[in-house]
Every structure is written in C-alpha cells, then in structure tokens.
N, C-alpha and C positions, 0 to 999 in steps of 0.2 A: 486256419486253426480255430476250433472253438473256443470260446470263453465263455466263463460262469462269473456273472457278480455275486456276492454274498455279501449277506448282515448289512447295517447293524441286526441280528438278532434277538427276538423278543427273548425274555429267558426261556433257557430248552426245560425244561421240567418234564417228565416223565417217564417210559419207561421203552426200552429195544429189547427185541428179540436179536442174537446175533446170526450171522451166518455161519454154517462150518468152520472150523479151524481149518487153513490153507495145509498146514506142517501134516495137520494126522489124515487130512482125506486123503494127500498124496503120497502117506508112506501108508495107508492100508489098501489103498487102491495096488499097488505095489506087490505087498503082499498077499492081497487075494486073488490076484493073478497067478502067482508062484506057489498058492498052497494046495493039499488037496482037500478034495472035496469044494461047495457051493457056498457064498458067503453071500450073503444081504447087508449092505451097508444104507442109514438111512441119515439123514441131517447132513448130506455129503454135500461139500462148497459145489456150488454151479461158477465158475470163474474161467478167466485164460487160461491161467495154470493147471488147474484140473484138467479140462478140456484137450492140454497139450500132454496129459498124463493118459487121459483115456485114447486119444488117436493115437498114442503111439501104441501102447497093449490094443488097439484091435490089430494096427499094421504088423504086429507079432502074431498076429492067431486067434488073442486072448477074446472069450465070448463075454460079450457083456449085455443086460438086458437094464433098460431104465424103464423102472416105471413113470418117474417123473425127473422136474429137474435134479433132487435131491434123494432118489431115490435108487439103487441099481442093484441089482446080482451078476454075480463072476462066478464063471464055474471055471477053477484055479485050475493047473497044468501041474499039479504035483510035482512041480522040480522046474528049471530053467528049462521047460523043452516049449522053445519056441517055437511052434510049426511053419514060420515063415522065415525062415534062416538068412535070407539075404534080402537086407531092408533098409531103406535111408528114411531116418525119422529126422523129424522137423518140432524142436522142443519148444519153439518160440522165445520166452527167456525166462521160459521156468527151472530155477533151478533144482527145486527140489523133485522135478523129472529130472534133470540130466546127469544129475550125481549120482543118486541110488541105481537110476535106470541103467548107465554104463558100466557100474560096478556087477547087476546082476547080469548083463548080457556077457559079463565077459565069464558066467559062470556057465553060461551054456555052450552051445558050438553053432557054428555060422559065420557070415561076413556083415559088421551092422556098422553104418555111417550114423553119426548125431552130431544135430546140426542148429544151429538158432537163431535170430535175429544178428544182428551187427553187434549192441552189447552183449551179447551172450559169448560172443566172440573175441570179447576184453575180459570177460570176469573170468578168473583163473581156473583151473582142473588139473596143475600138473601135480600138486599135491597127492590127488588121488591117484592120479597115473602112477607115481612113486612106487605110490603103495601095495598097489595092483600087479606090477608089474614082478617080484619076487614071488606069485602067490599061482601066477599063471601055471597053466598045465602044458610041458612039452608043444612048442608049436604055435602057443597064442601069441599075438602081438598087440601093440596097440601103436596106432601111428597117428603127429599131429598131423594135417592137412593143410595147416595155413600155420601162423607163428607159433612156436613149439610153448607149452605149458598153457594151451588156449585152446577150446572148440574152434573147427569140426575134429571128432575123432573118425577113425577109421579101426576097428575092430575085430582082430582076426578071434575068436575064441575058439576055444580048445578044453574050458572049463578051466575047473580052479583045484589047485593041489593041496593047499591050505601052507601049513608054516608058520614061520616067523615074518611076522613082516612091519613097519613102521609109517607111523604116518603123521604130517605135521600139526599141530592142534590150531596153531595163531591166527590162521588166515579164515577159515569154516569150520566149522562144524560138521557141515554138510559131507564134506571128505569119509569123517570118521563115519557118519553115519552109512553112506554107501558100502562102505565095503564093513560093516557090521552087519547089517539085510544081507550080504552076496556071502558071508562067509560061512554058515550052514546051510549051504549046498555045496562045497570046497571037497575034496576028497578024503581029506582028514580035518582033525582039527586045527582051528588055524587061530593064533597068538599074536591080537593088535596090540603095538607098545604105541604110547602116544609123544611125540618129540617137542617140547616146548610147552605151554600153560594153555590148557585148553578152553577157546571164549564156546560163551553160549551152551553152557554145561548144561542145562536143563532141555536142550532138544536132543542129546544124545540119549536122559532120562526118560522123555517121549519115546525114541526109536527102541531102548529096553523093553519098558513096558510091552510097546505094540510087539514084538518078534516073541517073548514071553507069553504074550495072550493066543498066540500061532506056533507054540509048542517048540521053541528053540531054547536052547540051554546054553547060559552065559555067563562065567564067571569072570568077576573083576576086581582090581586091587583100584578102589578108588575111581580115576578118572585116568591112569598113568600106562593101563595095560588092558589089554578083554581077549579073556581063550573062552572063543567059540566052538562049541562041539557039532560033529558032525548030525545033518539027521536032516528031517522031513518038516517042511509045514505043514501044518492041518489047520482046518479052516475053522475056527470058532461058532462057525452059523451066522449070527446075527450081530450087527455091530452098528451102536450110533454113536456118532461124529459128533464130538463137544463143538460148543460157538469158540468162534476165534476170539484170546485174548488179546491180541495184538491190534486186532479190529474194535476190542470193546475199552482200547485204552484211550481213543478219539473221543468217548462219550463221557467216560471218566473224566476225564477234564474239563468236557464242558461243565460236568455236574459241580467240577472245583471252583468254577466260575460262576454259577449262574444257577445250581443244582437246585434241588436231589433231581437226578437221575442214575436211574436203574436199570443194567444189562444183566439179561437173561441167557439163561445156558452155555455157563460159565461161571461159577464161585469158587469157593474156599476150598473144595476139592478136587479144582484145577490143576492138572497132569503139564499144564504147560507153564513155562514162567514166567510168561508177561503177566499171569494173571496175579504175580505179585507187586503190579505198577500199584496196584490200590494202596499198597502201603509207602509207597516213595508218595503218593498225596497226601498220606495222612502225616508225612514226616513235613511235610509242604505247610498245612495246619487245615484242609480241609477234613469234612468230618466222613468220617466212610464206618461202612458196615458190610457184614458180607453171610453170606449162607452157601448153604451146601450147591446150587444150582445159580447163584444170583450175586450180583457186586453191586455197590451202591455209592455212591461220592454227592457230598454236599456242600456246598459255601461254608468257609471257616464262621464259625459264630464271629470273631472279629472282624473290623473292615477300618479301612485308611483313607482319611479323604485327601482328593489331590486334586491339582488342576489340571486336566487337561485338555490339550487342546482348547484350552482358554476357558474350557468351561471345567467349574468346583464337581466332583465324580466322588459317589462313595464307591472303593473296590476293596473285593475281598484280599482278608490281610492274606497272601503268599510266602512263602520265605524263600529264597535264594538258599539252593544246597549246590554241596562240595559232595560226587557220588560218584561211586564205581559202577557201572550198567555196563558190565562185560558178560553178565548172565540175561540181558535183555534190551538188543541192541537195537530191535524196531519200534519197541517205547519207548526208547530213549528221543528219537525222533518227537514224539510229540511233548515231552519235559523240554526239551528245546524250543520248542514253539510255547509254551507254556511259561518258557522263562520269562516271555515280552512283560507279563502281567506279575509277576514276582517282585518283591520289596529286596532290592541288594542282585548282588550278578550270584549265575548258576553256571556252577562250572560241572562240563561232563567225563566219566572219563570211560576207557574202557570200551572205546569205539572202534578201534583200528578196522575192524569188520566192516564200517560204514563205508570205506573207498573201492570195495568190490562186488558192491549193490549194485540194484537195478540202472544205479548213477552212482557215479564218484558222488556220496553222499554229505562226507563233510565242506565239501568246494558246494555245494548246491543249499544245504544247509546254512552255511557263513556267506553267501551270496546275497539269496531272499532274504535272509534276518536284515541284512545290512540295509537292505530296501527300505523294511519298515520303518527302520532307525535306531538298531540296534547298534549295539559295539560289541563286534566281535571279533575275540581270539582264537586260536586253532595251534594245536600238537600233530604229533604223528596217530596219536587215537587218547586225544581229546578236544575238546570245544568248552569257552566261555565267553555266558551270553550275560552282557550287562543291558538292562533294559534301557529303552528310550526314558528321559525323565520327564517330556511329556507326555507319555503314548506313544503306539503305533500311527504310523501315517497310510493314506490308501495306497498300495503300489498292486502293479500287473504283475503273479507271481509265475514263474515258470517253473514246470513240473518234472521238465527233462526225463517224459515217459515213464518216471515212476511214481505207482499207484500210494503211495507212501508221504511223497511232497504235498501230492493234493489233499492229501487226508489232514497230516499235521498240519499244513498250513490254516485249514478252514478253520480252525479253532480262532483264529484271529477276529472272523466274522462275528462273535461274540458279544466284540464291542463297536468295530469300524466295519466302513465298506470295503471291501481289496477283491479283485478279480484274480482268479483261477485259470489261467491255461490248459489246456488240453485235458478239462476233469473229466472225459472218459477213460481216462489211465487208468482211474477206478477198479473198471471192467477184469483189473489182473487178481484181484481179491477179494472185491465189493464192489458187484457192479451196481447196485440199488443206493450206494452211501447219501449220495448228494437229495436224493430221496427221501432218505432214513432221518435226514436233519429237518428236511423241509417235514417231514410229516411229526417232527417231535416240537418244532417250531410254530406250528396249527394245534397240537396239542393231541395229534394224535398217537398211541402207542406204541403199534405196529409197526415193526422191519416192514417192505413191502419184500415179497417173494422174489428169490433169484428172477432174471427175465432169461 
C-alpha cells in the first residue's frame, strides 16, 4: 500500500482554484444525456466518479465529445431512449451514478444490471427501490442480485407511469434525488411525499435548480412532497460546473489555522451547502470573508499559548461547538478533524448519513482521532471530539478507500508529522489534492490541472 508523510507544514497562505463540484457534474452529465438537443459543459470534475458517470452513458449510446479533461458535449437522447437496451454498467462506488442513474433507466425500456465495487455493495438503495417500484409501468421490475436492499440491481424497465409514490428521507438524499431527475419522463405526473426528516436538504436544492435550468416543472410543499409534471428536457447549451464546496472546506480550515487562504469558484452565491462551512469557522472565531465567486478564512486575531508536546506553542484561539451538520454532512468531516486544534470538545450532530459512505464513516472517524489522542464519543449520528490537551501525536492513519479520510485527516499536517495510507483515494474527487497542498505550501497559487 502506499503512504504519504505530511507536515509539519509551513503556513499554507494563499490562494486555490478548485475542481468541479462532484454533486453537479454528475447530476448534469445525467441530464444532458436525457435532454434534447447538444449541451457544452465546461469546469466538469475529471475524477472516479465522473469517469464511472461518463462510461456508463457511453455503454448506453450516449455521444459524448471531450475537448479536454474538463471539457465535453452531449448530444442528449431527448427522453430515456437508451439505444443500447441491454447493458451491465460498472458504477465503481460512485453514488451519485448509481442512484439517479437506476431511477432514469427504469424510465426507459430494456434489461440493465448495475453493479460496483464491494462497498458499493453495502451502501444501501432499497429506499429507492421502494419508491420506484409503485411508479413502474405495467411489466417493469426491479430485482436484488445478491442481499436484498443492496447493489447489484437487475432492471426490467417498462418506463415509468408516474403517481403517488413515497420515499424515505433519513438515510440519503440521493434516493429523493433520483427519482426526482427520473420523474419527468413518467407518463403522468408523478407526486414524491417524503417519509421521515429529510438530511442533506440543500443537494435536493442543487437537483431543483439543475432539472429547472432543463425545463422541468416542480412544484413543492417545502421539503415534505414534489409533484412533478410531465414533459421534455431541453438542453440549456452551455453550462459551467461550479468548484466543489466540499473540496474547498479542506483549505478553509487550514486558512482557520494558519491563514488567509482563498478558494476560487465557489462563493457566497454558492448553489451548494457546504459552501456554508465558511460560517460554522467563523462561529469557531476564525476570520472569513466571502464574494460572489470566492471564500476566504483566516486565523482568529486571538491565540492561546500552550505547551505542547513539551514545547510553549502560540495557537490560534478555536472554540469547541455543539452543531447540527445534517445539511452538510461531508464537512462535517473535516470540523471533526479540526476539533483536534479547538479550545474545549466539539460535539457533532446530525451525521447518521456518515455510516453509509464511502466507509462506515463514524467507526473510521472515532478510530483515527483516537490515534492521534483524542477522546472520543459516538451516537447513532453524532460524534464528540475532546481534543488531546497536549497535541496530536504522529500516527499512520488509514483511509479505508475513502477519498474523504485522507482529505480531513491532512489538515492534521498543519502542525505534526502523521502518515496517510492509501492517499490515492483522492483520485475519487480530487485527484491533484495532495498536489494542491504541496503547491500552496512552496507558495504557489495554482490548483494543478485534473491529470
């Protein structure tokens, strides 16, 4: 396996450009497949995930032209009509392929297997199946292949009839989102009610907008119901891909430590909601700024001198918070790693979403912390992290293939040395990350380009 040492780090000071947002490449990539007419997408993530989004719409038919790695045209199929009707796709462990993508295949007609990695194979789908399955047209099915409420599926479709149909909010998001994209193509309108408290409210607000920018009509009570009306996508032409917030909340906090740093394309008119981690910093007491295209975080004008690790350290003053991150549950990850360095424990709450990630993420989470030398506590979706009171210590941390671990953990590098397991995991979001540090840590500005 490889390993990455990192830090201590000089201060990171400067400025990134980010990568695409994972959430909106793969739900337009999605849709410009399924609209009609020719779409140009440009800023589009070059990642695993992508990649496991674009192989499967070519194994369907779907034309795709790249000009580069971030660059591409789709000339969309007007409707679910897949020209390759009987196809075994290989999603990898991307979810935000195998959700939306199952919900629209079962709008079309054909026989389609989806399939993924071994975790792809624990993280849950029967939700969606649920919901799917009152909505089917005469004839469709959908069947598990291996343990029921789990990839692989096997999918008879038949299209979609629309309706009443129901679906659970507590586990993803990603559920509601799929058969939101698959329901105007449905043969009538079709009426999602949502069963329990819906986490991660702001990426169904993403999946709105983008189905809206492609000429679908959605009306909603809140967060509790959405009648979809029938009808056509049409392709907007031109479309570029905001930076990922979720990706610019790693930088964000170093800036909390060690700042000002600045991540580009991605501000205050941010469609997504991690990109309001900037204010869970500034409730922390770092100092942040933000603009229409750009976010900014800087070391608290206060600071706390301590001993650590035997030697007197001034660190910036942090405060331990008591938070709900149920609307933004992949920075929450890195406020967890960011606890280490907080004055007083950080209790998280509004996680439950964490244990059907990439990794059972709050066991992976309360694992590593525990290494450096934290104390930590755990709920059924929450976590509190009391920091070590003299420092982090160096540990080997493992990343249990998600690109997520290795990210929040490096923030650690900041102050200590600690080794990183497998930080190509990267590769499923940000393959350039470990890059993007080193080059902000020489003092240079530049993201380097997808590879």
């Amino acid at each position: 396996m490889k390993r990455l040492t990192l830090g201590p780090f000089p201060p990171l000071q400067g400025r990134i450009r980010l990568p695409g947002s994972k959430s909106l490449s793969n739900r337009y990539l999605l849709l410009s497949a399924l609209a009609q007419g020719r779409t140009r997408l440009t800023g589009l993530l070059e990642s695993e995930d992508t990649r496991a989004m674009k192989g499967a719409l070519t194994r369907l038919g779907v034309h795709l032209r790249e000009e580069d790695a971030s660059t591409l045209e789709i000339d969309g199929l007007g409707g679910p009509h897949f020209q390759i009707p009987d196809s075994a796709l290989d999603l990898g462990n991307a979810g935000t392929a195998m959700r939306p993508l199952a919900a629209a295949l079962c709008a079309s007609r054909g026989r389609f297997t989806l399939d993924g990695i071994e975790r792809m194979r624990e993280r849950p789908i029967g939700d969606l199946v649920d919901g799917l399955l009152p909505a089917l047209s005469e004839g469709g099915s959908i069947r598990y292949l291996g343990t029921p409420g789990f990839p692989p599926l096997e999918i008879h479709a038949c299209g979609l009839r629309g309706g009443l149909t129901t679906v659970r909010g507590t586990t993803s998001s990603q559920f509601l989102t799929g058969l939101l994209m698959a329901a105007p193509m449905a043969g009538s309108a079709m009426e999602i009610q949502v069963e329990g408290e819906l986490i991660s409210r702001p990426y169904i607000d993403i999946t709105l907008r983008l189905m809206e920018r492609f000429g679908a009509r959605v009306e909603r009570d809140a967060y509790r119901s959405f009648l979809v009306h029938p009808g056509v996508y049409r392709s907007p032409g031109s479309l570029s891909v905001e930076g990922d917030a979720s990706s610019a909340s790693y930088f964000l906090a170093f800036g909390a430590l060690a700042g000002p740093v600045r991540v580009e394309g991605c501000g205050a008119r941010s469609v997504q909601g991690d990109a309001a981690f900037i204010d869970v910093l500034g409730r922390m007491g770092a100092q942040v700024r933000k603009g229409d295209d750009w976010l900014e975080c800087e070391r608290p004008r206060a600071s706390r001198r301590v001993v650590w690790q035997g030697v007197e350290r001034e660190l910036p003053l942090l405060r331990g918070l008591d938070i709900d991150l149920l609307d933004m549950p992949d920075a929450a990850m890195t406020l967890a790693t960011l606890a280490l360095f907080a004055e007083g424990p950080t209790t998280l709450r509004g996680i439950g979403s964490w244990r059907v990630k990439e990794t059972e993420r709050v066991v992976a989470v309360r694992d590593e912390l525990r290494k450096l030398g934290a104390e930590v506590e755990e709920g059924p979706d929450w976590i509190r992290v009391t920091p070590p009171p003299h420092g982090p210590t160096f540990a080997s941390i493992a990343t249990y293939h998600d690109h997520r671990m290795a990210m929040a953990f490096s923030l650690v590098g900041s102050a200590i040395a600690l080794e990183i397991q497998d930080p190509d995991c990267t590769a499923k979001t940000f393959p350039g990350y470990f890059q993007a540090l080193e080059n902000l840590a020489s003092g240079t500005s530049a993201t380097p380009s997808n590879p």
